[in-house]
N, C-alpha and C positions, 0 to 999 in steps of 0.2 A: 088365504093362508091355510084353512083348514083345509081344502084339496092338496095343496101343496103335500101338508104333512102327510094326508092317507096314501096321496102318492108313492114317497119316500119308506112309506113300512109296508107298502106292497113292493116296491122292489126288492126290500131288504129278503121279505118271503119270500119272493120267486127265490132268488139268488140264495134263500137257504135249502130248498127244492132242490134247485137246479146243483148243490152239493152233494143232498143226501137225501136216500127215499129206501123206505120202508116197503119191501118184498112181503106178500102175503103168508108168506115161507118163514118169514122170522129173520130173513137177512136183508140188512143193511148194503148198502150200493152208494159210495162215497166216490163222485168224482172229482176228480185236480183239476179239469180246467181253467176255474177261478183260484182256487187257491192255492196253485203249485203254478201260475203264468207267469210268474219271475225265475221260476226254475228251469233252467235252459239247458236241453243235450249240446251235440254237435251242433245243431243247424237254428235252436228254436227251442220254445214251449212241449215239452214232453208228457203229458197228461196220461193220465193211469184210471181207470176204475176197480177199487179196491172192495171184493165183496167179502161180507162178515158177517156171522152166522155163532152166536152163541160165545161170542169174544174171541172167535178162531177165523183166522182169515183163509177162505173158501177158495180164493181166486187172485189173481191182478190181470188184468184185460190191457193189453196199451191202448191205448186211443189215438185218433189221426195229428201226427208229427210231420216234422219237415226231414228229420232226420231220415233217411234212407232205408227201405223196408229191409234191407239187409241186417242193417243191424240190429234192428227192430225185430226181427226174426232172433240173432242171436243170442238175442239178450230175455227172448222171451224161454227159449229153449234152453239157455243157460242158467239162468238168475231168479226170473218169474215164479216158475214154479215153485222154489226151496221155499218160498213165501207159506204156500199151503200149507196147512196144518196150525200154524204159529198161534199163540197164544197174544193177543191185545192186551191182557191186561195188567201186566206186570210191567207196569211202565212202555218205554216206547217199543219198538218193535226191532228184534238182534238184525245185525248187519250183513249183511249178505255179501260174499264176494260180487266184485264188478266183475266182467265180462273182458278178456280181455280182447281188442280189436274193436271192442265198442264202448271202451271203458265214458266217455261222456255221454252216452243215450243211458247208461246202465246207471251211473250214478243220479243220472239225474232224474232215473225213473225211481230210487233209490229215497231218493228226498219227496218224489211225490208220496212214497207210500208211508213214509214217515208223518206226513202231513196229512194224511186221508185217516191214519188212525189217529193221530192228535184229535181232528177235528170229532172222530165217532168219539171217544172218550169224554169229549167236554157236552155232545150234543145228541146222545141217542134216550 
């Protein structure tokens, strides 16, 4: 029983790991895999790596989707970027125009990043 439980709070670590990790830099690195894999573009699962730096977000990275590198292109050169600079801490994070031609990879990379600052907020 007692193996069972150390089990059970080593996955829970990994899988808080495998969210979020601490850059020697002072930036945080929040991925959606796990906890934006209900959020679905066009095709699938759209996963984001959300980097953060001082409550300001640094980056968004997409990660390997089903949805088609095109759009994923689109939306990275459309959308992605305006991310930079943004300020975390005053609540969630403002809304960003969708992409249009990609409008389901865009929103729904939209709600991962929504979900990557929720989780640094409650967990850095």
């Amino acid at each position: 029983m007692l193996s069972v439980l150390m089990l059970a709070v080593a996955c829970v670590a990994a899988n808080a790991q495998d969210v979020m990790k601490k850059e020697k830099n002072g930036t945080y690195i929040i991925n959606t895999t796990t906890l934006g894999q209900d959020i679905e573009g066009y095709n699938g699962p759209t996963p984001v790596e959300v980097h953060i730096k001082k409550n300001k977000i640094v980056k968004v990275v997409p990660l390997k989707t089903m949805d088609g590198p095109k759009y994923v292109a689109m939306v990275k050169k459309g959308m992605l970027n305006k991310y930079e600079g943004m300020n975390v801490k005053k609540g969630t994070v403002a809304d960003v125009d969708a992409v249009t031609g990609a409008t389901f990879t865009s929103k729904a990379m939209q709600e991962n990043i929504k979900r990557a600052v929720e989780y640094y907020k409650k967990h850095k």
